[in-house]
N, C-alpha and C positions, 0 to 999 in steps of 0.2 A: 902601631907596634908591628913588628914584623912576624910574620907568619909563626915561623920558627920558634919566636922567643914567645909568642903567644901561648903556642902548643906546648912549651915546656911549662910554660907557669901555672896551665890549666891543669896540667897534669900533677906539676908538684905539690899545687894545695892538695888534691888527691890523697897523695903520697903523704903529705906532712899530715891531713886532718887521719889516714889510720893508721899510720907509726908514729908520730909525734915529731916532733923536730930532732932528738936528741938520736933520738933511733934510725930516723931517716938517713942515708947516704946518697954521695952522689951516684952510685950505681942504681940505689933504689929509683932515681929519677930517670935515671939514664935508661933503665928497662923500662918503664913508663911509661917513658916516650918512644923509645926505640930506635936510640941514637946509641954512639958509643960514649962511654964517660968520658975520652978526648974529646969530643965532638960536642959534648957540655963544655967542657974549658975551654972554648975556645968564644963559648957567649957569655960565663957565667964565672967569675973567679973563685966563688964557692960558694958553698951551702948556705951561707950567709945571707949570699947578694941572691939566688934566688928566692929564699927567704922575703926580701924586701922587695923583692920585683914581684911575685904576688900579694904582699901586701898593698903596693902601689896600684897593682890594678883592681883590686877587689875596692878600696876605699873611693880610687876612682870612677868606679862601675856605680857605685851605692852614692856619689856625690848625686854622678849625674841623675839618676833615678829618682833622688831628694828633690832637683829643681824640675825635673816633671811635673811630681808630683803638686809642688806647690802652682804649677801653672794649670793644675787641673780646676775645674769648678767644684763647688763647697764654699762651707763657711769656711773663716780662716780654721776652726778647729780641726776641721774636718781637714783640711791639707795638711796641717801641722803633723796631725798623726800619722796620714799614709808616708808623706818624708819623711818622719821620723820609723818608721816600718820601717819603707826600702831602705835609708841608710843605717840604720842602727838595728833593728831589730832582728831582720833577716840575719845581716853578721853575727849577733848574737847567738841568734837560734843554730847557725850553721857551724857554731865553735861548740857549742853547748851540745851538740849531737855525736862531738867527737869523743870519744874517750879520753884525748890526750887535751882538751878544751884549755885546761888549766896551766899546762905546759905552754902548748901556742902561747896564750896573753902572754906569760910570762919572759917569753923568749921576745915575743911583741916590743915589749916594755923596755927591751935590756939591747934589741937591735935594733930599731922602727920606733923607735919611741919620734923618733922627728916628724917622721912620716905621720902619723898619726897625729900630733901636734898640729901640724899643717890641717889635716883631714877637718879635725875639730873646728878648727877657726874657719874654714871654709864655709861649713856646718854651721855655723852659728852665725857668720854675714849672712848667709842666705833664709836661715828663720828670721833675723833680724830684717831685712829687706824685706820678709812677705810680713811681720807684721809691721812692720811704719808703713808699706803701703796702707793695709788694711786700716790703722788708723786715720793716717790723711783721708782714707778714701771715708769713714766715719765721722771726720773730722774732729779725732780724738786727740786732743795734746798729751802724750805721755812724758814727756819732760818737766812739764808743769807741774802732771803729776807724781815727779820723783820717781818712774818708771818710763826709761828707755827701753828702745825696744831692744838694741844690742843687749842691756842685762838681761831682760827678760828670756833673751835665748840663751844664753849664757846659764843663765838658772837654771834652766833644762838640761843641758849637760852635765850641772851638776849634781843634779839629780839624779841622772842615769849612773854618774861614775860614782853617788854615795851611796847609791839603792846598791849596785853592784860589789860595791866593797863589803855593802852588809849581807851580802849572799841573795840580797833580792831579785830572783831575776824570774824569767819566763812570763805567764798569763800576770800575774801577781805585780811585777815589776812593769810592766806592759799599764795593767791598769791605774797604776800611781802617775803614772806619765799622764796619761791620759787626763786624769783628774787634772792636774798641772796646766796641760795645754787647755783645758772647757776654763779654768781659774782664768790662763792668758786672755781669752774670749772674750770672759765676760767684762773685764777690766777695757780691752780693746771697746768694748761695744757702748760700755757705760761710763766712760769717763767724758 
């Protein structure tokens, strides 16, 4: 990414996470960073699209972090969880510390919903890939046994997005997850 658009985006989440998106303006970025609000228009057609260009890098930053994590050593549980920290949790945690938290998603959903879409499915090939490894490397058939590994990661998401709808979230939602991925383990390990 280029410099420029780098520093505006890092700045804007700033800006969005302590006025919220509704509140924020292009001035408020444009101080920010310390450029003039032309000098925004000229990278950014509006509020919107920088909107989605930090969204695009924060999802991206938390992808890549995910497939670290899983090439770290651990059990598979044990990787499952730190990828699922770097990419979901931390984001959680760092919306959840905003005051305007519920706005953000919201605005998420209604502009970035694609983006995020994408994020997801990235997110879930990649659990999916670390656990068929780990099976093959077990030599566990989870097909056979009516548990692919693609649903199995798939399950996980859905879990974070039903625990989240029920307002479950922080240490509490953190630990249902966790139960979920040692459940994935044990099935991996003992089939």
């Amino acid at each position: 990414m280029d410099p420029k658009r780098e520093r505006i985006v890092h700045e804007a989440l700033e800006v969005f996470l302590a006025y919220g998106f509704s509140r924020t303006t292009m001035d408020d970025i444009a101080r920010a960073v310390g450029v003039s609000r032309p000098a925004l228009y000229l990278l950014f057609r509006n509020k919107a699209d920088i909107f989605r260009a930090v969204g695009v890098t924060l999802l991206e930053q938390s992808r890549a972090q995910a497939e670290e994590a899983l090439k770290e050593g651990g059990t598979l549980s044990e990787r499952l969880i730190k990828a699922l920290d770097r990419a979901v949790f931390r984001l959680t945690r760092l919306v959840d510390a905003s005051p305007h938290g519920e706005e953000l998603i919201d605005v998420e959903h209604r502009i970035a919903a694609d983006i995020v879409a994408e994020w997801r499915e990235c997110l879930i090939g990649l659990l999916a890939n670390a656990i068929a490894e780990e099976a093959a490397r077990k030599g566990a058939d989870l097909e056979a046994a009516d548990m692919p590994a693609g649903e199995l990661a798939a399950m996980l998401f859905d879990l974070l997005e039903g625990m989240r709808m029920r307002g479950i979230c922080g240490k509490g939602g953190e630990e249902a997850v966790g139960r979920m991925v040692r459940l994935i383990g044990l099935a991996v390990s003992r089939i």
